[in-house]
C-alpha positions in Angstrom: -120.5 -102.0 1.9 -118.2 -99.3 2.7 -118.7 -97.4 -0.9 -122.5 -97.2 -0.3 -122.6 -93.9 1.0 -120.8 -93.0 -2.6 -122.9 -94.6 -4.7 -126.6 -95.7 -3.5 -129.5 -93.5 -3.0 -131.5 -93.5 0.3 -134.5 -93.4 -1.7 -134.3 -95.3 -4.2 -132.0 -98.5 -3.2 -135.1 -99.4 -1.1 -137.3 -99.7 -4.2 -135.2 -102.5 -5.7 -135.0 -104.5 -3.1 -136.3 -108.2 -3.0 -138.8 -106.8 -0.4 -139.8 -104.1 -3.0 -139.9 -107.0 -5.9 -142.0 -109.6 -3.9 -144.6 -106.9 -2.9 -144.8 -105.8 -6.7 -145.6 -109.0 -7.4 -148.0 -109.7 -5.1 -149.6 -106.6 -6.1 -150.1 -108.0 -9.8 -151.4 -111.3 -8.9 -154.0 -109.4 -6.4 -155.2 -106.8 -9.1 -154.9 -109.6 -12.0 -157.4 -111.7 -9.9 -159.9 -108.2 -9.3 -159.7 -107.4 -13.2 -160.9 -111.6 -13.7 -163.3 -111.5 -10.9 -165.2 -108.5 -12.6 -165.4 -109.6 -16.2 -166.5 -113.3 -14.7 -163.3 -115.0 -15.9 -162.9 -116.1 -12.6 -165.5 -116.0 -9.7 -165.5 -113.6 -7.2 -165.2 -115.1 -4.2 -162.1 -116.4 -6.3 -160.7 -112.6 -6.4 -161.2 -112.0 -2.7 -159.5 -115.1 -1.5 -156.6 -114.4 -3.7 -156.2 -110.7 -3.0 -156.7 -111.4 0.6 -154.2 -113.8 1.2 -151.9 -111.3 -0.9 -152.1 -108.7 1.1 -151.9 -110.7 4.4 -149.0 -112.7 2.7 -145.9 -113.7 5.0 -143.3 -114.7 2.6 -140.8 -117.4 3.4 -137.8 -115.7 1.7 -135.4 -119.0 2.2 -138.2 -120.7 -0.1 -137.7 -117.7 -2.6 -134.2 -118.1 -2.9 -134.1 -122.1 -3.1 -137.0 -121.7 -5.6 -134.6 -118.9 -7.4 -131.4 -121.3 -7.7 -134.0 -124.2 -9.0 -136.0 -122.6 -11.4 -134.0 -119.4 -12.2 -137.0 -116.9 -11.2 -138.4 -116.1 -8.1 -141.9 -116.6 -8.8 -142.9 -120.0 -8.9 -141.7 -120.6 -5.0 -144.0 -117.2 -4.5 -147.0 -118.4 -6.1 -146.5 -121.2 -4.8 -146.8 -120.3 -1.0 -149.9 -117.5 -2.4 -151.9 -120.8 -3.3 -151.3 -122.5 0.1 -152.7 -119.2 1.7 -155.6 -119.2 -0.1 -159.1 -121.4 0.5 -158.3 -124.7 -1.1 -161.6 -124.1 -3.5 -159.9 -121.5 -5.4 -156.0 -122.0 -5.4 -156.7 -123.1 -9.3 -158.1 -119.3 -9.8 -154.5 -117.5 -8.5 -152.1 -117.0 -11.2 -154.6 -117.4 -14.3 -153.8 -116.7 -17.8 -150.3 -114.9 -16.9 -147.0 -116.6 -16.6 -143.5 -115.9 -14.6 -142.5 -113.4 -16.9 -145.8 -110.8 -17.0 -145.7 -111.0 -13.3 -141.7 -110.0 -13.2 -141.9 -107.4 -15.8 -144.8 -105.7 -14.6 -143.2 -105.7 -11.1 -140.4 -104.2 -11.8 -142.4 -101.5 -14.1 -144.5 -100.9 -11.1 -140.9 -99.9 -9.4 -139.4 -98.3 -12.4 -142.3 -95.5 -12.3 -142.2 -94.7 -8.8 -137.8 -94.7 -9.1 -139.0 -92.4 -12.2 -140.9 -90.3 -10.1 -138.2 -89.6 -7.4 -135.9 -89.0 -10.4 -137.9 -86.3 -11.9 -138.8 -84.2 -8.6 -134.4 -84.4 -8.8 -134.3 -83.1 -12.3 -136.6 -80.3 -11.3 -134.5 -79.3 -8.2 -131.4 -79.3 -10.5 -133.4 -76.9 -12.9 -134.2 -74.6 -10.4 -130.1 -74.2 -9.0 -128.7 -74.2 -12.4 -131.4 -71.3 -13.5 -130.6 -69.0 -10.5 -126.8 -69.7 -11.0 -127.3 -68.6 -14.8 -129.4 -65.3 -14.0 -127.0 -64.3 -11.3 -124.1 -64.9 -12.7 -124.8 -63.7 -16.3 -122.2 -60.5 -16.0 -119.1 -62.8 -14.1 -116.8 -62.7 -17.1 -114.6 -66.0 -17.6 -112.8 -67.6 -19.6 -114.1 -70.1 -22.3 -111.8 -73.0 -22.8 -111.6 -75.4 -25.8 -109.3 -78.3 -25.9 -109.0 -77.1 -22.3 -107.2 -74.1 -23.8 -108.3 -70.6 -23.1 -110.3 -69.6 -26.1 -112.7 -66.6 -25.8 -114.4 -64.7 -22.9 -117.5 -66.1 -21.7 -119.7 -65.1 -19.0 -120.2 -67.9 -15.3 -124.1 -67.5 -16.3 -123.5 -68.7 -19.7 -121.7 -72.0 -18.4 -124.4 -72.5 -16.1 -126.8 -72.3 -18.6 -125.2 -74.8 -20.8 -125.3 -77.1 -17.8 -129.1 -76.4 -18.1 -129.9 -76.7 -21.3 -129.2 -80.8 -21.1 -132.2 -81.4 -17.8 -134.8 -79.3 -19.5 -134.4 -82.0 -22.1 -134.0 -84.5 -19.6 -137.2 -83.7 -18.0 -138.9 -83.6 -21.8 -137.9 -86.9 -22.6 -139.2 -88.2 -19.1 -142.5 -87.0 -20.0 -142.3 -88.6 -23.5 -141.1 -92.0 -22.9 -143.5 -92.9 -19.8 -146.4 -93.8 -21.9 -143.9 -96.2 -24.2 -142.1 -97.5 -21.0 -144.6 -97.9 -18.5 -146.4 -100.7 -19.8 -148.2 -103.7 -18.6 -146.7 -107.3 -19.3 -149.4 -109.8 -19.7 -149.1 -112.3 -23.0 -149.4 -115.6 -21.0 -147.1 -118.4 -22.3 -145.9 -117.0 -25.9 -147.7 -113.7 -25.7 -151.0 -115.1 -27.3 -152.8 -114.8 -23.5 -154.4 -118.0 -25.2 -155.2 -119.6 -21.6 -157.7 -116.3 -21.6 -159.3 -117.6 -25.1 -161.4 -114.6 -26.1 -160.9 -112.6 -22.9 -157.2 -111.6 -23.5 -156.9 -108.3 -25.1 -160.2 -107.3 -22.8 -158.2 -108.5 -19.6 -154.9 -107.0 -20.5 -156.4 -103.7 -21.0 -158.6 -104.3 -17.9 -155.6 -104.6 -15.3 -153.0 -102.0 -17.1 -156.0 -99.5 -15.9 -156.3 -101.3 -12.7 -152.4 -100.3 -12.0 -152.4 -97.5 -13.3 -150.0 -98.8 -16.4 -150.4 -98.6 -20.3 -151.6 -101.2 -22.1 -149.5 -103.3 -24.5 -149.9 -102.8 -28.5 -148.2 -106.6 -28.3 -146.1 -108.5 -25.8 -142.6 -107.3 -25.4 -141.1 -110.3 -23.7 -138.2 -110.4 -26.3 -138.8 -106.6 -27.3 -136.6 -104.8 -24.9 -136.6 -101.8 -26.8 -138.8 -99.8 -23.6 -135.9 -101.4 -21.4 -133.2 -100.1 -23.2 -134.8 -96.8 -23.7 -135.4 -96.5 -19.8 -131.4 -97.1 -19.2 -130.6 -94.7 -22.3 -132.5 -92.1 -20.1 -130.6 -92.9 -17.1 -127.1 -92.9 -18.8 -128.1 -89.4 -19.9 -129.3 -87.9 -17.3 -126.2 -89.3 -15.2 -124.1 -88.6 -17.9 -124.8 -84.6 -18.4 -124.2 -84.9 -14.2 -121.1 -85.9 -15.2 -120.1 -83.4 -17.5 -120.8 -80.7 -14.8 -118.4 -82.7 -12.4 -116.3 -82.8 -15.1 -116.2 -79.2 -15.4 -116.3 -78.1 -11.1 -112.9 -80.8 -11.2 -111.0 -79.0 -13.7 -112.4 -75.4 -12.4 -111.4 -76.5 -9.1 -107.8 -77.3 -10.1 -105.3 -75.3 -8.0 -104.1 -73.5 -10.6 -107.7 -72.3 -11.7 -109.4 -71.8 -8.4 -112.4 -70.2 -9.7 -115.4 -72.8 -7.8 -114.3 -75.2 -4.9 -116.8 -78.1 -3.9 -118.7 -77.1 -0.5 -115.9 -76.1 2.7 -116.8 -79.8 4.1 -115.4 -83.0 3.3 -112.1 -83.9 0.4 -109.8 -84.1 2.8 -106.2 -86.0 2.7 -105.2 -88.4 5.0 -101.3 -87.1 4.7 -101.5 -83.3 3.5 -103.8 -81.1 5.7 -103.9 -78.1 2.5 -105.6 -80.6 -0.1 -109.4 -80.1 -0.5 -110.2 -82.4 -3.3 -113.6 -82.2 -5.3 -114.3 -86.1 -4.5 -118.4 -85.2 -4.7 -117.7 -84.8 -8.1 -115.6 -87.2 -8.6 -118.3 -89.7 -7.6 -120.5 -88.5 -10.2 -118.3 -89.1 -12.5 -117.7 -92.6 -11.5 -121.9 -93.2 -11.7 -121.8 -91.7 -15.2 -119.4 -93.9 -16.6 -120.3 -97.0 -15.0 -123.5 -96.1 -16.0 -122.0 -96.3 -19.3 -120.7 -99.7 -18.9 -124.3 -101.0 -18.4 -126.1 -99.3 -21.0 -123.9 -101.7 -23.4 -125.2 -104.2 -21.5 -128.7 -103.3 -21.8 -128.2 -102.7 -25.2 -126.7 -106.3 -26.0 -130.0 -107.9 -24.0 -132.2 -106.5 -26.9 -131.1 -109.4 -29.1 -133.4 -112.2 -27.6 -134.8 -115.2 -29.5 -137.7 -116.4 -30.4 -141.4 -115.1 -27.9 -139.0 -116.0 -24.7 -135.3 -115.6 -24.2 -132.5 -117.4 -22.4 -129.6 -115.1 -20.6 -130.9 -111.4 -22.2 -134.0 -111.2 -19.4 -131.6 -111.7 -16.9 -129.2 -109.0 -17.9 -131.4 -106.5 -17.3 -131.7 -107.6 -13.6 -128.3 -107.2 -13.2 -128.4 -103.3 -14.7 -131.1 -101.7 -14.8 -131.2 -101.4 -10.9 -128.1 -100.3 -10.5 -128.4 -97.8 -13.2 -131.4 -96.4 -11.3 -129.7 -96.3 -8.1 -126.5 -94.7 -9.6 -128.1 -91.9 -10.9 -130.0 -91.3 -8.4 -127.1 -91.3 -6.2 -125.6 -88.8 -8.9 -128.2 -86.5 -9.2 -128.3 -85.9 -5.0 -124.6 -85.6 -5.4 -124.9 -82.9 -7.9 -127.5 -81.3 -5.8 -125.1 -80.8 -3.1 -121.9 -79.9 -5.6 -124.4 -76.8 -7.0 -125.7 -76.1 -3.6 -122.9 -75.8 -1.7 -120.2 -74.9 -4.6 -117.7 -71.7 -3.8 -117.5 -69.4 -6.6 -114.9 -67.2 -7.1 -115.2 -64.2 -9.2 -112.2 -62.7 -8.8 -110.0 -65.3 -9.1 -112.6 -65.9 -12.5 -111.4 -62.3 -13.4 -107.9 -62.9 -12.8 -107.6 -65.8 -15.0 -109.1 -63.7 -17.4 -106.8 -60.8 -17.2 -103.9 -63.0 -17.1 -104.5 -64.3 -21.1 -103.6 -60.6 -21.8 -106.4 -59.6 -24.3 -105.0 -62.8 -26.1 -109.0 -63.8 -25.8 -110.2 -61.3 -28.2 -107.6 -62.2 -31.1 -110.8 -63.4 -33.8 -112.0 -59.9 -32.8 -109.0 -58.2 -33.6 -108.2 -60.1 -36.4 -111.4 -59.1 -37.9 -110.6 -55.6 -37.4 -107.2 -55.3 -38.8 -108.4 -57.0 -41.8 -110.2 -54.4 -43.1 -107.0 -52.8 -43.5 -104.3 -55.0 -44.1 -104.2 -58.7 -46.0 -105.5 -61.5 -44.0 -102.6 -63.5 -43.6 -100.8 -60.4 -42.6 -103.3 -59.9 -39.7 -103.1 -63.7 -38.9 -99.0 -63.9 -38.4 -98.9 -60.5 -37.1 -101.7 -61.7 -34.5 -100.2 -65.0 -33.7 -96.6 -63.4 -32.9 -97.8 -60.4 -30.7 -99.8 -63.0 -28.3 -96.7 -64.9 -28.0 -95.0 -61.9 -27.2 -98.2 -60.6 -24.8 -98.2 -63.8 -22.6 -94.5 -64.0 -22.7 -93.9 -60.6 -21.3 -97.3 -60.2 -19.4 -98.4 -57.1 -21.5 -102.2 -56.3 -23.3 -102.2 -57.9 -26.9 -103.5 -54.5 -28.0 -100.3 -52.9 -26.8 -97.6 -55.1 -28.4 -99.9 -54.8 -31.7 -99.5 -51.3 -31.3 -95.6 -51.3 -31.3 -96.1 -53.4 -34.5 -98.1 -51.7 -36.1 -98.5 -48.1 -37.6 -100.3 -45.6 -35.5 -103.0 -44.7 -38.0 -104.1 -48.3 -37.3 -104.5 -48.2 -33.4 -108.3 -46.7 -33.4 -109.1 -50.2 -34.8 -107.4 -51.9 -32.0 -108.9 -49.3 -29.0 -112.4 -51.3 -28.4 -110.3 -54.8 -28.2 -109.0 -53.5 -24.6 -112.6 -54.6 -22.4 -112.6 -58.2 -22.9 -116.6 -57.9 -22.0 -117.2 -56.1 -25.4 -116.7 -59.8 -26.9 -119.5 -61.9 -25.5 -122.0 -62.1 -28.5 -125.1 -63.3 -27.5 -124.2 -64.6 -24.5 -127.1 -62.9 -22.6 -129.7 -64.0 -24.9 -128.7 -67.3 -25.1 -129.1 -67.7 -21.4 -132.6 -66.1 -21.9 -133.5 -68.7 -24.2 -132.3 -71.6 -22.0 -134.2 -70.1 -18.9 -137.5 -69.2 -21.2 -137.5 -73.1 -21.0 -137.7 -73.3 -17.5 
């Protein structure tokens, strides 16, 4: 499609592919028959027909997808052409004590940690460019907006930093939710893995070890909670992505100027000036249709009963495409940090052109010691009307307003960096978590 370049990931596309799916599969019914084989549930030579002819497998895909329109999963036409592969003798052993559903889910959480992976080694990358940008950067005076008003002075480090802040927890939770997300699916017809009789609990353990999964406290066929959590985690991490596209967009505004997207690409078709941030935009449009499919996720954990109808197959139509979108987001990010244009001067420009109107709480404060508070507040709010109207410093017009025994107060309110707080330290804290 012509969007992919926008919004699929080299990487990680690949992974959820039916090629990727079927091999997943074939992978559970192969180690499912080693885990039987050694705690004699099923014999031996059993195990090494099975995982033979699964490895050596040529699937018919045209029978996958007939069998998918006819029964609604794929896996009954692909066990179905594993048996024929395999020494008449033991066809009965492939496939024993699990059902359609343990071999889809733990397929597609055999996919979902490696897509995990990739994602991480991302997040880490991120880290790294949003850490430097903070250090560097932590004495480039801006201005802080709220309401996407100018507000107070801030420094291009500190912004950074609060684009940080978000992936250090995005790289916390990753390590917390594997061990509740990664986790086998084997519970047989209703969960009960009662075609294993006493061997159940032993085999389940058994083959989450054999594939390097966690073991199940219970079945979770209609307990999508580790589902939903999974596409929580995606719609945050492609989310805070979003917020820093958010940010380079409005920063990148003509009438701002202060970062531009990398020199390349964001072109116009009918005006040769425009350079538009459409990287960013594209992250964006990840994060919030990311969004979109997190409800979607969220409405599939309402299942019925030990097996669903319709909430199962939700997730096959979002969770993929959450992974893929942020994916794509996160390289996209990558390349909007990496090769982003940042303009100090034009950041102090914008800065001088508030007029010392930025340090008006500092003021305030200081004129209050002096004169009533509501004074200070009117006085305040009419000479920055006057400062921005006739381009003058705040501290001058006060100073025509006020009497001279009270300029001394206003004298330290001229260097707009003697009002950043803690700004350093707070960026010391963020990158401590690095």
């Amino acid at each position: 499609m012509l969007r992919d370049p926008l919004f699929t990931d080299p990487q990680l596309t690949p992974l959820f592919s039916d090629e990727a799916l079927i091999a997943a599969m074939l992978q559970f019914e192969a180690a499912l028959a080693r885990v039987e084989a050694r705690m004699n549930v099923i014999p031996p030579e059993a195990a090494s027909a099975i995982e033979a002819a699964a490895g050596a497998l040529t699937v018919d895909r045209e029978r996958i997808r007939a069998g998918m329109r006819r029964d609604g999963v794929p896996t009954i036409a692909l066990i179905s052409q594993l048996r024929e592969a395999i020494d008449p003798r033991y066809r009965a052993y492939a496939h024993h004590g699990a059902t359609t559903q343990d071999v889809i889910d733990t397929a597609l959480t055999l996919l979902m940690r490696e897509a995990l992976d990739v994602l991480n080694e991302r997040i880490h990358r991120i880290i790294g460019v949003l850490a430097r940008l903070a250090d560097a950067h932590r004495t480039t005076i801006m201005v802080g907006r709220t309401h996407s008003q100018h507000a107070q002075p801030i420094t291009f480090g500190f912004k950074a930093a609060g684009w940080l802040a978000p992936f250090l927890r995005h790289r916390q939770r990753w390590q917390e939710l594997r061990a509740r997300v990664l986790v086998l699916q084997l519970g047989g017809a209703v969960g009960t893995t009662a075609a294993l009789r006493d061997d159940g609990i032993a085999v389940h353990r058994a083959l989450a070890a054999e594939l390097g999964l966690h073991p199940a406290r219970f079945a979770w066929f209609t307990a999508r909670d580790g589902i939903a959590e999974i596409g929580g985690w995606l719609s945050l991490v492609s989310g805070s992505a979003g917020k820093i596209a958010q940010d380079v967009i409005l920063m990148a505004q003509s009438e701002v100027g202060e970062v531009r997207e990398s020199l390349d690409g964001g072109g116009s078709s009918v005006m040769a000036h425009k350079h538009n941030p459409i990287i960013s935009e594209t992250i964006l449009a990840a994060a919030r249709a990311n969004a979109g499919h997190l409800a979607a996720l969220h409405n599939a954990l309402i299942q019925e009963h030990e097996r669903a109808a319709g909430g199962w197959q939700v997730e096959w139509l979002t969770l993929p495409p959450m992974f893929t979108l942020t994916g794509a987001a996160l390289l996209n990010l990558l390349a909007v940090l990496e090769g982003m244009q940042i303009n100090t001067a034009r950041m102090r420009e914008q800065m001088d052109s508030a007029q010392g109107t930025l340090l008006s709480e500092a003021i305030e404060r200081a004129l209050t010691a002096h004169l009533p508070q509501a004074e200070v507040k009117q006085r305040v709010r009419e000479a920055s009307e006057i400062a921005l109207a006739q381009k003058r410093p705040l501290v001058d017009v006060l100073k025509d307003m006020l009497d001279d025994s009270l300029w001394s107060a206003l004298e330290p309110w001229r260097d707009t960096g003697a009002y950043l707080g803690s700004a350093d330290r707070w960026i010391d804290q963020v990158l401590d978590g690095v």
